[in-house]
C-alpha positions in Angstrom: 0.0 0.0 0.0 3.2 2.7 0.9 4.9 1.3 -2.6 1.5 1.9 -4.4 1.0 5.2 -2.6 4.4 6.8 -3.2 5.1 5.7 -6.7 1.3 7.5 -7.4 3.0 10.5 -5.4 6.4 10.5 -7.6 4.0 10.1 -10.9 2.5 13.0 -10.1 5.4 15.2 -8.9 7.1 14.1 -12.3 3.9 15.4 -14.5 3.9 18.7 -12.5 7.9 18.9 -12.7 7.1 18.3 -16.5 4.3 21.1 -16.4 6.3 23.5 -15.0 8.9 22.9 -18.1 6.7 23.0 -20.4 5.1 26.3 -19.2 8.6 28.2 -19.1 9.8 26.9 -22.4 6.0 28.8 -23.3 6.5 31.5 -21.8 10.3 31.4 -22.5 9.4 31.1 -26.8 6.8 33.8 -26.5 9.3 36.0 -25.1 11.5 35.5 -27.3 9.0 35.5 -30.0 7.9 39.1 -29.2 11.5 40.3 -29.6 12.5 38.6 -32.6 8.8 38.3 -34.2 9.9 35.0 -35.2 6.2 33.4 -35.7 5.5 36.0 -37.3 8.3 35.1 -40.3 7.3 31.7 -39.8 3.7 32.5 -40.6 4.5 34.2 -43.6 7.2 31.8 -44.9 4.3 29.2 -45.0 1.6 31.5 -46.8 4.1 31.7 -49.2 5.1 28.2 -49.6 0.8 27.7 -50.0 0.0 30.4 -52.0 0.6 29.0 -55.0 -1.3 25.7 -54.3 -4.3 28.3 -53.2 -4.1 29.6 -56.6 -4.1 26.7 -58.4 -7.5 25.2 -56.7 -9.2 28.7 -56.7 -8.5 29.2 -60.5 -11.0 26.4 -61.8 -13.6 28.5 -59.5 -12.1 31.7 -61.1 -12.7 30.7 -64.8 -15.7 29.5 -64.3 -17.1 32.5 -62.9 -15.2 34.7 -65.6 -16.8 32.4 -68.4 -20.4 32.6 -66.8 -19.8 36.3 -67.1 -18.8 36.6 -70.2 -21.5 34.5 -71.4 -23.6 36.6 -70.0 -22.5 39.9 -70.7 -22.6 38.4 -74.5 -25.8 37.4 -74.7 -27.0 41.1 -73.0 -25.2 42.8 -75.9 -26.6 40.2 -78.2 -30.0 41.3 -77.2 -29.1 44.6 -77.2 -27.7 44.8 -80.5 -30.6 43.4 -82.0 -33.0 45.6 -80.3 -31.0 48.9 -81.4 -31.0 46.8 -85.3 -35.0 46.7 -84.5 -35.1 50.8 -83.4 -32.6 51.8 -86.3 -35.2 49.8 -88.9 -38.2 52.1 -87.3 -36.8 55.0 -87.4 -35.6 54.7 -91.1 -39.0 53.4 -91.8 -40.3 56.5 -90.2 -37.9 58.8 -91.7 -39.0 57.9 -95.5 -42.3 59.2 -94.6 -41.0 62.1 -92.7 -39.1 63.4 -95.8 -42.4 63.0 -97.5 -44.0 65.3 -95.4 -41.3 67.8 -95.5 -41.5 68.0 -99.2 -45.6 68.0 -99.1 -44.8 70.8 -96.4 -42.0 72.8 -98.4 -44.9 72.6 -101.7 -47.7 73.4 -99.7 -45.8 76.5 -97.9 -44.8 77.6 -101.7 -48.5 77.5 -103.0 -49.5 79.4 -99.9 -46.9 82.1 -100.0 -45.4 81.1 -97.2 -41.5 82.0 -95.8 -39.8 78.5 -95.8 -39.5 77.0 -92.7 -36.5 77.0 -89.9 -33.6 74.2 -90.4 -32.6 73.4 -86.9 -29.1 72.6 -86.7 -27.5 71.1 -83.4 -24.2 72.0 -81.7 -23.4 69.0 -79.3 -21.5 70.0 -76.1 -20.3 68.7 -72.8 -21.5 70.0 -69.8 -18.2 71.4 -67.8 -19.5 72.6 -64.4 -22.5 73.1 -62.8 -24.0 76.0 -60.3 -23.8 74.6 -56.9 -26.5 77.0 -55.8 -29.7 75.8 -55.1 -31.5 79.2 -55.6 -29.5 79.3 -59.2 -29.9 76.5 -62.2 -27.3 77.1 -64.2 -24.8 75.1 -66.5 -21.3 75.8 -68.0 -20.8 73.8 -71.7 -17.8 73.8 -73.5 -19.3 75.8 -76.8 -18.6 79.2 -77.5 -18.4 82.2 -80.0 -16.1 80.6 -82.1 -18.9 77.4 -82.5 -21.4 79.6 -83.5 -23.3 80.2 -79.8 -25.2 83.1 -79.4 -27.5 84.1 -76.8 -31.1 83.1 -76.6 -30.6 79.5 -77.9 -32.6 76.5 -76.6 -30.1 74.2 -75.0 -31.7 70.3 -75.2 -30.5 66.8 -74.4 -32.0 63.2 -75.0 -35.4 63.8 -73.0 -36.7 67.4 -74.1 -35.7 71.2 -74.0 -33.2 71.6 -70.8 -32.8 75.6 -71.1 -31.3 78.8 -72.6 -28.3 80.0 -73.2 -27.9 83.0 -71.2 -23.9 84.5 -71.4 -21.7 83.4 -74.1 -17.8 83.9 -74.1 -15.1 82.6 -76.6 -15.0 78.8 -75.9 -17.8 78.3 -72.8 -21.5 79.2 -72.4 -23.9 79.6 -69.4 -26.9 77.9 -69.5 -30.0 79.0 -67.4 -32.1 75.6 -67.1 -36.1 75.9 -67.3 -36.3 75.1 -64.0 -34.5 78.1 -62.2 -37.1 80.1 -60.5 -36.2 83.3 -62.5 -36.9 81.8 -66.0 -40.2 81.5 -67.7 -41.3 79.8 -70.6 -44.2 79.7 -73.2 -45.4 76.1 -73.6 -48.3 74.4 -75.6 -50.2 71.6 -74.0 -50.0 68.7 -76.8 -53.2 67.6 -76.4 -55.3 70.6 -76.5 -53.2 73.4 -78.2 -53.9 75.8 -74.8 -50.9 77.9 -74.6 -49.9 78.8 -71.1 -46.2 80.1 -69.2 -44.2 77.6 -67.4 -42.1 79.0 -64.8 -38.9 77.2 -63.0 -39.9 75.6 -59.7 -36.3 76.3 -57.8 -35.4 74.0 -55.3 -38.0 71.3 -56.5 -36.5 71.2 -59.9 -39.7 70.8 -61.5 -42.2 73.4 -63.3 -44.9 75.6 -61.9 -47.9 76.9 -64.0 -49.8 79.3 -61.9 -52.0 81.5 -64.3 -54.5 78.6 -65.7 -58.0 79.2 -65.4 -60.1 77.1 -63.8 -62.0 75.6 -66.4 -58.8 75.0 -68.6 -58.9 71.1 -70.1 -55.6 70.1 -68.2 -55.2 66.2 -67.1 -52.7 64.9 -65.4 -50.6 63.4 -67.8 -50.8 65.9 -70.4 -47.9 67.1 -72.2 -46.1 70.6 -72.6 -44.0 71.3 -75.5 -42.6 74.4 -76.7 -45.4 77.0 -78.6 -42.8 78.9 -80.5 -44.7 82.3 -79.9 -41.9 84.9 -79.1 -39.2 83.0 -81.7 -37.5 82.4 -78.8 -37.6 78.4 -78.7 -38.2 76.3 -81.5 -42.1 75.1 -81.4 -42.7 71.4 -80.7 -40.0 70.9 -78.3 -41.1 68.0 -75.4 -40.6 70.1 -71.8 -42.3 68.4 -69.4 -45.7 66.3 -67.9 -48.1 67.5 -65.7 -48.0 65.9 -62.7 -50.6 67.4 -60.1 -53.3 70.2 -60.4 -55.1 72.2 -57.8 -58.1 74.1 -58.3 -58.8 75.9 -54.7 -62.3 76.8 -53.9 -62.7 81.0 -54.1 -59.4 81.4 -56.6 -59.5 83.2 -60.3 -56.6 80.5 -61.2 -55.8 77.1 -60.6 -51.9 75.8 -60.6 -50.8 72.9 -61.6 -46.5 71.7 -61.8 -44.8 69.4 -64.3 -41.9 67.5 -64.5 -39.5 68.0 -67.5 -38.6 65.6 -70.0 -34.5 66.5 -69.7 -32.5 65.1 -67.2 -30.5 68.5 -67.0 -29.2 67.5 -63.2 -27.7 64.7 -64.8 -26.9 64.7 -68.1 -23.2 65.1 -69.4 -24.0 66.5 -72.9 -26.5 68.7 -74.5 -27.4 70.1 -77.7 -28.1 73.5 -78.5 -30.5 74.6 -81.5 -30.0 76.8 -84.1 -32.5 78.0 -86.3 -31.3 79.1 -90.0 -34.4 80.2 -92.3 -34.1 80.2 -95.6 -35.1 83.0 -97.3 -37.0 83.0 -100.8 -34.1 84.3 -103.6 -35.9 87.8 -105.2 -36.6 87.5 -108.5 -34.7 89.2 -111.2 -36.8 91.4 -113.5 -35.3 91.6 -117.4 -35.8 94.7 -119.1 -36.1 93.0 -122.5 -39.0 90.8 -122.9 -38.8 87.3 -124.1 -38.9 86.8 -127.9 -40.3 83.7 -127.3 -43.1 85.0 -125.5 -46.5 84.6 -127.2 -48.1 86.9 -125.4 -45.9 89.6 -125.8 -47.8 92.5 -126.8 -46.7 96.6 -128.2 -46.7 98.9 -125.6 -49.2 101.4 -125.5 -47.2 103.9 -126.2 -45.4 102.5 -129.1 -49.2 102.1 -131.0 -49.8 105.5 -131.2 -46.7 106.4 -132.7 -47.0 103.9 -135.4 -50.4 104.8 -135.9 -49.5 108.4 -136.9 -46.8 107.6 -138.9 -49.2 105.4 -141.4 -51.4 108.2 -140.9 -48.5 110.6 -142.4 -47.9 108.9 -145.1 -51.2 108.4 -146.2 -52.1 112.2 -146.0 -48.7 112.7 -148.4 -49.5 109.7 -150.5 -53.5 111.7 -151.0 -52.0 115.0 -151.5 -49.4 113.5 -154.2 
């Protein structure tokens, strides 16, 4: 019982003597470990040595994502081409009977002794800086004197007319937008030909229309494009859609706002219109009339003298 007894007591003092080593060579390595940063190097020695055997299993899983992507992606532009193909094939089909109208429009002007109408010719540009003031709507493009800008051109992008030009120098313009509180604008609802003023809405970048009376036929839904009166803007430029209308009880107007069609707040390039109207050429009168004219005629005072000549020499011819 003693043997059993103190050989279980010497086990156990060995384990602890072995525990106590163990802990000091810890404590001992991380010591030494935090001065030398030796794990630290050993650490990264390995994710070296395995860094190429991590890339090697993970590139399967690479190019297989990288092929489903592309496949993808090709099959959007696929379907993309072949809508654009589908738009270009409408809008040639619709420009063939566009040019047909233009002629019927340019004969029917002629019969009715009308100036030719406006070409509109458009000067792309790219929007360079942008007011930062919200009271203020205002655009810088990159078009100038020397591109043929003037003042008082419509300015318009993808959606619909985006604003004026208001100062023009050399190589840059300033463009107030239609929706800067001090700007107004004559517009045309599309749907019933009532011709109103749109003013800019300031800070909630949309349009205001407060003069309408109250029995005007306006829907929401209904859309504004440019009336042309003043020969400022272009007619038949898209501007905006009314969104809400209010017709208080005991007022002479109602109001009603709209949103534009142009993204002006986010659009990188415009285009601004100009208008170049052809005028008729005079026509050149000739002196001499045509000899080949068969209805050419004397003059009346060329009859008379002929007249009095035969006249002469008959009297002579009687008296001889």
């Amino acid at each position: 019982m003693s043997r059993s007894t103190s050989r279980a007591a010497g086990d156990l003092t060995q384990h602890t003597s072995r525990l106590v080593g163990y802990a000091l060579v810890a404590i001992f390595l991380m010591a030494l470990d935090q001065r030398g940063q030796y794990l630290d190097r050993f650490h990264q020695a390995v994710r070296h040595l395995t860094e190429p055997v991590l890339l090697a299993i993970e590139a399967p899983i690479r190019w297989a994502g990288a092929g489903s992507d592309w496949l993808r992606s090709t099959q959007a532009l696929l379907q993309q081409n072949e809508d654009l193909t589908e738009t270009v094939r409408q809008q040639q089909a619709a420009a063939l009977s566009l040019d047909a109208l233009v002629e019927e429009n340019k004969e029917l002007r002629a019969l009715l002794g009308l100036d030719a109408a406006a070409e509109q010719e458009f000067i792309t540009a790219r929007v360079i800086s942008v007011d930062l003031n919200p009271f203020s709507h205002r655009v810088v493009i990159d078009r100038g004197q020397r591109h043929g800008i003037v003042t008082g051109l419509a300015v318009v992008d993808q959606g619909g007319l985006v604003g004026q030009v208001d100062t023009v120098t050399a190589l840059t313009a300033s463009v107030i937008l239609i929706t800067d509180p001090d700007h107004a604008l004559p517009v045309r609802v599309a749907r019933t030909a009532d011709v109103t003023l749109a003013y800019g809405g300031g800070l909630d970048n949309d349009l205001s229309l407060p003069d309408l009376p109250m029995n005007m036929d306006l829907v929401i839904g209904d859309e504004l494009i440019t009336s042309g009166l003043g020969g400022v803007f272009p007619p038949g430029l898209p501007v905006a859609r009314i969104e809400a209308i209010d017709r208080p009880e005991g007022q002479s107007f109602a109001v009603a706002s709209a949103t534009p069609f142009g993204q002006h707040d986010r659009s990188r390039f415009v285009m601004v219109v100009k208008e170049q109207r052809q005028t008729p050429e005079p026509a050149t009168e000739t002196d001499e009339p045509s000899e080949a004219d068969p209805l050419q005629v004397d003059s009346p005072e060329t009859a008379p003298a002929d007249g009095g000549e035969q006249s002469t020499e008959s009297a002579v011819s009687g008296n001889g």
